[in-house]
C-alpha positions in Angstrom: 219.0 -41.8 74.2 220.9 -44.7 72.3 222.5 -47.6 72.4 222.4 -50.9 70.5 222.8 -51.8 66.8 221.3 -53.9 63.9 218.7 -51.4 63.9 217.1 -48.1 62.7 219.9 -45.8 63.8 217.5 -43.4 66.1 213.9 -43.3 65.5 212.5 -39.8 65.9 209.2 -39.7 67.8 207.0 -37.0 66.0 203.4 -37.9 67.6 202.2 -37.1 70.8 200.9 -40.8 71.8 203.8 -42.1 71.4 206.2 -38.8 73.5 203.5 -39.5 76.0 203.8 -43.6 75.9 207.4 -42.9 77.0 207.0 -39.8 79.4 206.6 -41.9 82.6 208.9 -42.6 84.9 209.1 -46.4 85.1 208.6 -46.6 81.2 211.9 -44.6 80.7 213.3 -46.6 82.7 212.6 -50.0 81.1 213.7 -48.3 78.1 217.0 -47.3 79.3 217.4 -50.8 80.6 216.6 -52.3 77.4 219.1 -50.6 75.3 222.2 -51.5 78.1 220.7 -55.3 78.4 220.1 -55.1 74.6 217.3 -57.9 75.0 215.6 -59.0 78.3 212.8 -60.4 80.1 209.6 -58.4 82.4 211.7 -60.6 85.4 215.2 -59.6 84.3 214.1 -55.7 83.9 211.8 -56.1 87.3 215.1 -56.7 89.5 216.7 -53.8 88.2 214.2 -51.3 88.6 212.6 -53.0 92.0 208.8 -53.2 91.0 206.6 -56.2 90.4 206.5 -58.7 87.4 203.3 -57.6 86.7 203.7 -54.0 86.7 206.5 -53.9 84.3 205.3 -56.2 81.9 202.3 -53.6 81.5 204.8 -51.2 81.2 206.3 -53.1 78.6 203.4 -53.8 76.7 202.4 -50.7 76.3 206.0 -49.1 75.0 205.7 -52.3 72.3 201.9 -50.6 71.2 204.1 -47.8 70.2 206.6 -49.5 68.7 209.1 -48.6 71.1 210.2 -51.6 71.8 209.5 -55.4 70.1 210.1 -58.9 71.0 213.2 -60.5 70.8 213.2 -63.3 67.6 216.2 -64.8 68.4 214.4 -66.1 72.0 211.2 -66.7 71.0 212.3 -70.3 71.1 212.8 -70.4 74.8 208.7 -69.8 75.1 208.6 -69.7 79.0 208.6 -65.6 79.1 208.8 -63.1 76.7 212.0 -61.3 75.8 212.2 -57.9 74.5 214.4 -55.6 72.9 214.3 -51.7 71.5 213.0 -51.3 68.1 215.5 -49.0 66.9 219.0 -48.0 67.9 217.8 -44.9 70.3 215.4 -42.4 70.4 215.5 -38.6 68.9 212.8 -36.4 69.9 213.4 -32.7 68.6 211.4 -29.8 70.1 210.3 -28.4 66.5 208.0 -31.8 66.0 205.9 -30.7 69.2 205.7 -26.2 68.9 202.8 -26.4 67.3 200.0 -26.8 70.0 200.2 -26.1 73.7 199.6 -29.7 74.5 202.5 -30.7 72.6 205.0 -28.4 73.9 203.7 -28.9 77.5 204.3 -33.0 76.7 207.8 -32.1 75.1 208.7 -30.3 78.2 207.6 -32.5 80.7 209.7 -35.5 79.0 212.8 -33.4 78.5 212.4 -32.9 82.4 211.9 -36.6 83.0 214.8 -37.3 81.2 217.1 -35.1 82.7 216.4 -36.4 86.4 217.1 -39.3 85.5 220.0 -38.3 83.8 220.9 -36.4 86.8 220.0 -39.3 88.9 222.5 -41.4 87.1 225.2 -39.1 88.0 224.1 -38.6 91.9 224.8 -42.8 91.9 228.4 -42.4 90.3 229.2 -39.7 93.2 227.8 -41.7 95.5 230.1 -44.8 94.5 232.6 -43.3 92.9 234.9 -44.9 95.9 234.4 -48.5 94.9 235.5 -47.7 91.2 239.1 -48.2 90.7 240.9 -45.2 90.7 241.7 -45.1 86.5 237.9 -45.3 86.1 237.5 -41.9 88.6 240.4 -40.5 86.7 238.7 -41.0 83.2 235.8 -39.6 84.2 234.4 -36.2 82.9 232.2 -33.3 84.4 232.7 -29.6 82.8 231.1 -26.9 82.2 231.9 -24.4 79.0 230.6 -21.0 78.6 230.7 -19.8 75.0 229.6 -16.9 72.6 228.2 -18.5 69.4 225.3 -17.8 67.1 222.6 -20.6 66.7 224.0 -21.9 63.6 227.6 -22.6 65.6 225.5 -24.2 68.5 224.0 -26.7 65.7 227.1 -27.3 64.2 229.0 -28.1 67.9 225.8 -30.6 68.7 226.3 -32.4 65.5 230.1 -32.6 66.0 229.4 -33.9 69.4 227.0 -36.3 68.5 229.1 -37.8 65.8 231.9 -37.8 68.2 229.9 -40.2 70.6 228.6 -42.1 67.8 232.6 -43.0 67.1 233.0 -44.8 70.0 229.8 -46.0 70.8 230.8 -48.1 67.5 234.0 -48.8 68.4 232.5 -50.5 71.5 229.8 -52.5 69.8 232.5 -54.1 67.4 234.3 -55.0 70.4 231.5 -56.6 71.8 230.6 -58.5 68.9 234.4 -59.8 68.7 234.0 -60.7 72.4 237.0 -57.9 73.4 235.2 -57.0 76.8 237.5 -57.0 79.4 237.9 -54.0 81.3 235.0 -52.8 79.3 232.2 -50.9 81.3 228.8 -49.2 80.5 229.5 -45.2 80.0 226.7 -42.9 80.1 227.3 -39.6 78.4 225.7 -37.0 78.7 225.7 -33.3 77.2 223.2 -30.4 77.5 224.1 -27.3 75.5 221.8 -24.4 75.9 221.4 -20.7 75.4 221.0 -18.7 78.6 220.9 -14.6 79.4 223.2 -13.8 82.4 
């Protein structure tokens, strides 16, 4: 999960209070919106996820005990509400940081679930209102699927190249943002999922 910059490229979540902090529904969420919105306020993130003021801000408060997220310097000024951003530039959370006790892999699991439903939730949306996108955005869009023999070490390697792949333009994105290139420029969720399996 990543998206803004300035900060700690991904910070890699190693401790089970903090995997757990973020394995809930709402908190994922907020966290997701934060990295699009790059800073916001408990209000601002409230529309989008339709739940009460309150209810986030809790939420929010208790992703910044983690260091998760932070508040924003540059609007501390306004003073009326609090704005927050992410504390790094995405997450990483890698399965070998949580094999060690049952309650660690069962809390690795259950987030990499979480994750991917609302992953697969973000995609269910585009379907659904794929219409009202013109038709070069439906045309640029991507969903495949690629079987393939490799060993583990080939998997790594294809991950990596992937990953660095995305990176490319994620940072080709942000520098147009910064020089205030944006039009025609939209958010792009990508997401990959590359897996052994027995047939």
């Amino acid at each position: 999960m990543s998206g803004m910059s300035g900060k700690e490229r991904d910070r890699r979540i190693t401790d089970l209070g903090t995997l757990k902090a973020l394995a809930h529904p709402l908190r994922m969420k907020l966290y997701r919106g934060l990295l699009i919105a790059h800073v916001a306020t408990a209000s601002q993130l409230a529309e989008q996820v339709d739940e009460a003021v309150s209810l986030v801000s809790y939420h929010l408060r208790k992703l910044a005990e983690h260091g998760l997220i932070e508040e924003a310097e540059a609007q501390r000024a306004d003073g009326r509400e609090r704005w927050w951003e992410p504390a790094s530039d995405g997450l990483s959370i890698r399965d070998e940081d949580f094999r060690d006790a049952p309650e660690k892999a069962a809390a690795h699991t259950a987030t990499s679930r979480l994750l991917f439903e609302q992953q697969a939730d973000m995609y269910r949306r585009y379907l659904d209102e794929r219409a009202h996108w013109d038709p070069e955005w439906n045309t640029a869009a991507e969903s495949s699927e690629t079987v393939m023999r490799l060993t583990a070490d080939e998997l790594a390697d294809l991950s990596a190249e992937l990953r660095a792949l995305a990176q490319k333009y994620q940072e080709k994105g942000r520098a147009a943002d910064a020089a205030g290139d944006t039009e025609g420029r939209e958010n792009v969720a990508l997401h990959t999922n590359a897996f052994p399996f027995r047939a």
